[in-house]
C-alpha positions as CSV (number, residue, x, y, z in Angstrom):
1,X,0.0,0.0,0.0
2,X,1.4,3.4,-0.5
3,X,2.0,6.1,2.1
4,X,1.7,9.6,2.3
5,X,4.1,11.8,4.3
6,X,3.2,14.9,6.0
7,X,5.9,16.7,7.5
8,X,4.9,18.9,11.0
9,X,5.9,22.2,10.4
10,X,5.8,22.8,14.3
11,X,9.1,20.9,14.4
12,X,11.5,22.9,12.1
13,X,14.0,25.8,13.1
14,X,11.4,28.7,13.1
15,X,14.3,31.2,12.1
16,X,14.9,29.2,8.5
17,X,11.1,28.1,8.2
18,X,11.5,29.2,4.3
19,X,14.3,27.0,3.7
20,X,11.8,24.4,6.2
21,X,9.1,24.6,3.2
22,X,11.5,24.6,0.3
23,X,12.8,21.2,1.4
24,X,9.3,19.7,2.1
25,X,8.2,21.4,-1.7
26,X,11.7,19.2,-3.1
27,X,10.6,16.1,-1.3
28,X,8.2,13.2,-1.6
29,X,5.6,14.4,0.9
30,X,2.1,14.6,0.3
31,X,1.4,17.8,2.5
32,X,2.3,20.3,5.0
33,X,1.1,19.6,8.3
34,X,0.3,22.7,10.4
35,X,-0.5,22.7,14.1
36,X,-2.4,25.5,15.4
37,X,-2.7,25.5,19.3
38,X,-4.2,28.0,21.6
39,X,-3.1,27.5,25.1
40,X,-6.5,26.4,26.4
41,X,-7.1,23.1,24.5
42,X,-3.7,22.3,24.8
43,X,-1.3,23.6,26.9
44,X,0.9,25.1,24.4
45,X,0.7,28.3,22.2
46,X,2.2,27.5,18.3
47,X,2.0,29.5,15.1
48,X,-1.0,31.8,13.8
49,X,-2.8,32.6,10.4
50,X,-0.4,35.1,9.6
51,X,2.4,32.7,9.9
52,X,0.2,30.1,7.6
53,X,-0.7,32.4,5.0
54,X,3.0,33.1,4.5
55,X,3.8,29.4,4.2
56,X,0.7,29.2,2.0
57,X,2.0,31.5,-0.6
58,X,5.7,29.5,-0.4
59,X,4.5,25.9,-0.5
60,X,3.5,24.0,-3.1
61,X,2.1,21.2,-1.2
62,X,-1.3,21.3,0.5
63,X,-1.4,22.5,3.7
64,X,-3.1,20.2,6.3
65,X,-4.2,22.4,9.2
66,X,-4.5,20.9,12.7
67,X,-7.0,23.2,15.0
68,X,-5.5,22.0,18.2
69,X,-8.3,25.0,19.8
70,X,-11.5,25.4,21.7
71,X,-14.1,26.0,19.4
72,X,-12.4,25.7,15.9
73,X,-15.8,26.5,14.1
74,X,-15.0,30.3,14.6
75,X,-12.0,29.9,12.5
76,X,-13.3,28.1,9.4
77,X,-13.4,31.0,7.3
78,X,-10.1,32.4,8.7
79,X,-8.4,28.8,8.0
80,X,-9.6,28.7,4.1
81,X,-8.5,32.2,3.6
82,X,-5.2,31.4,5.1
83,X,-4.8,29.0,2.7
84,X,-6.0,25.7,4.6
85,X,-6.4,23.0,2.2
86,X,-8.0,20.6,4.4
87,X,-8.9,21.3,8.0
88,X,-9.1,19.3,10.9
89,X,-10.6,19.7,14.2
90,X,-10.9,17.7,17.4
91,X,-13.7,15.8,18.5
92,X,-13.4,17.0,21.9
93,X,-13.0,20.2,21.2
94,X,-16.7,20.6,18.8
95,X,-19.9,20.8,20.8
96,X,-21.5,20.3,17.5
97,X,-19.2,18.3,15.1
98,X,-21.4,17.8,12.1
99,X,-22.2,21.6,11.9
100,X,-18.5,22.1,12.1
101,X,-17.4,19.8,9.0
102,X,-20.5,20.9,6.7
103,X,-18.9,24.1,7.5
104,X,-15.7,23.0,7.0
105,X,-17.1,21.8,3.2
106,X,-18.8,25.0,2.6
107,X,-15.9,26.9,3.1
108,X,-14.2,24.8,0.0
109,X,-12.1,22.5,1.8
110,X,-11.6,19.0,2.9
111,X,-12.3,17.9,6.3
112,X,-11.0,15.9,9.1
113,X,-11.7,14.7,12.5
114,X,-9.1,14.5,15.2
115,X,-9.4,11.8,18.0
116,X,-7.7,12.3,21.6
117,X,-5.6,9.2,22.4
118,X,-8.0,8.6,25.1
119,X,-10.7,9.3,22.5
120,X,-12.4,5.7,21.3
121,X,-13.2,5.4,17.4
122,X,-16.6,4.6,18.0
123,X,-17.3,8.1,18.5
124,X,-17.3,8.5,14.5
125,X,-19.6,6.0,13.6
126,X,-22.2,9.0,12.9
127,X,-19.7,11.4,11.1
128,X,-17.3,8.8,9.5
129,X,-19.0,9.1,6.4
130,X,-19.0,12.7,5.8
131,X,-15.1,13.3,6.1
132,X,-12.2,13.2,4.6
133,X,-9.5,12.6,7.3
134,X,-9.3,10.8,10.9
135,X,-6.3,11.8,12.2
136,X,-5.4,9.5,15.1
137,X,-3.3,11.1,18.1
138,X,-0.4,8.8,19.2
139,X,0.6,11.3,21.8
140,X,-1.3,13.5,24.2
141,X,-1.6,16.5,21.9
142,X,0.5,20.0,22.9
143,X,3.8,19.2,22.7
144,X,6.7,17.7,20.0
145,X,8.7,14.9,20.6
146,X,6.8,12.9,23.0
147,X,6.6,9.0,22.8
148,X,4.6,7.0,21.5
149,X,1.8,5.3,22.5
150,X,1.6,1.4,21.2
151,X,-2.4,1.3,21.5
152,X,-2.4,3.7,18.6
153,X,-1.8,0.3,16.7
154,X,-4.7,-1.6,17.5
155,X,-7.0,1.6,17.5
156,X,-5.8,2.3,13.8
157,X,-6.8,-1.3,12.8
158,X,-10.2,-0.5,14.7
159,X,-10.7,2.3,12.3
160,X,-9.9,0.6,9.8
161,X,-12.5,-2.1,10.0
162,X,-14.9,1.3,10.9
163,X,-14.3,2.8,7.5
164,X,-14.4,0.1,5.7
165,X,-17.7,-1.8,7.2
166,X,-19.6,2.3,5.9
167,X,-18.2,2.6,3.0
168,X,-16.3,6.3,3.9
169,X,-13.4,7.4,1.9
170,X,-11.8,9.1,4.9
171,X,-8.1,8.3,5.0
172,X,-6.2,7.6,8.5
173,X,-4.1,9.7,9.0
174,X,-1.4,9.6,12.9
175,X,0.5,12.1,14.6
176,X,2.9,12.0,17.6
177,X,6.1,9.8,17.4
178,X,6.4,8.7,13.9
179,X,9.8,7.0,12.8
180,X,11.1,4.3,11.6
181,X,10.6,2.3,14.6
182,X,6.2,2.9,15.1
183,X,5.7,3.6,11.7
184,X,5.5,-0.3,10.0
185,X,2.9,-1.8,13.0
186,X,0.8,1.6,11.7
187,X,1.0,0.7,8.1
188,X,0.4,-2.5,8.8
189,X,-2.9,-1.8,11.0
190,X,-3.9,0.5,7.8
191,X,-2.7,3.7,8.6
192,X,-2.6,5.9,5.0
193,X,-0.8,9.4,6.4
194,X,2.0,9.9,8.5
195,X,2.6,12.8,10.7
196,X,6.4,13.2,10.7
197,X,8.0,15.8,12.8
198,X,10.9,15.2,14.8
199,X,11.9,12.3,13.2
200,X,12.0,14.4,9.3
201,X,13.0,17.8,10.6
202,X,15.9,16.6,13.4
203,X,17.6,14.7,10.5
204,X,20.9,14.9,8.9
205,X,19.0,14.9,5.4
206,X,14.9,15.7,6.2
207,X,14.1,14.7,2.3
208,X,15.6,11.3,2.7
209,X,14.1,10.4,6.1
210,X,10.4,11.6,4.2
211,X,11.7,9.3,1.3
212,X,12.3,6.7,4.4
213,X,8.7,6.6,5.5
214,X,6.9,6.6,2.2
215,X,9.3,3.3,1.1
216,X,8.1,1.5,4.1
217,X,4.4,1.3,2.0
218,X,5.9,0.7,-1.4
């Protein structure tokens, strides 16, 4: 099966984060993952739209926008005009979830649904058909670098059978200690995106540990 890469932006040296882009735009990745946090829902502050309308008007992949925030409905507008190609908000976080993703579509973007490692995938049954994207947490979200946690396997392969007994085209995407090491049990238990920060930005040569990851499904 083939994988898809998407580099976390939140990991690269924020004083060269053109040079950051340019070697995601040379590489193999699919997109440009962006995590937006805000300090309430997470206890951590990251980058803001004008930061990821810059990086829009550089990048030439997609950009994937994580709303790590209360509320993310009020930004839906402010996300697509930023440049946000697909969106993708946290269950937890949406009092009313399928108001949020119709949004999210009426704005002219794809959208996805973000699940709390806590969180189980049962919780989609009802939405799973209307999105693009489940992005499974493998860490508790707020923070790079953490480790990661080995249920993500099993709950992967639990989404799986969830997407494919409805019929959704949502893809599987995880985030939080991808490498070498956690990402062939992922791939195995039908993971289709990988979330890559540390493990692509802290390397000697970040295009060939992307190229790394997207051989492991080829």
């Amino acid at each position: 099966m083939s994988i898809q890469v998407a580099p976390s932006i939140l990991a690269a040296d924020f004083t060269r984060l053109g040079e950051a882009v340019d070697m995601v735009n040379r590489s193999r990745a699919s997109m440009l993952h962006i995590d937006v946090m805000d300090g309430m829902f997470v206890p951590n502050i990251s980058i803001g739209f004008p930061v990821i309308s810059s990086v829009s008007r550089i990048s030439r992949k997609p950009l994937d926008v994580h709303m790590m925030v209360m509320d993310p409905g009020r930004y839906v507008d402010v996300v697509r005009d930023a440049g946000g190609a697909l969106m993708n908000v946290h269950y937890e976080a949406c009092t009313h979830l399928d108001r949020v993703v119709a949004s999210i579509h009426d704005a002219g973007m794809k959208a996805g649904v973000t699940l709390n490692p806590a969180t189980p995938v049962g919780m989609l049954e009802d939405i799973i058909g209307e999105v693009e994207m489940v992005l499974l947490m493998s860490v508790n979200p707020g923070f790079g670098g953490q480790k990661f946690i080995a249920n993500t396997v099993r709950k992967v392969a639990r989404l799986r059978e969830l997407i494919d007994s409805t019929g959704s085209k949502a893809v599987i995407q995880v985030d939080g200690g991808v490498a070498l090491d956690t990402a062939p049990a992922l791939i195995k238990a039908g993971a289709d995106v990988l979330v890559a920060g540390s493990f692509v930005f802290r390397s000697m040569d970040p295009v060939g540990a992307i190229e790394s990851l997207i051989k492991l499904g080829e």
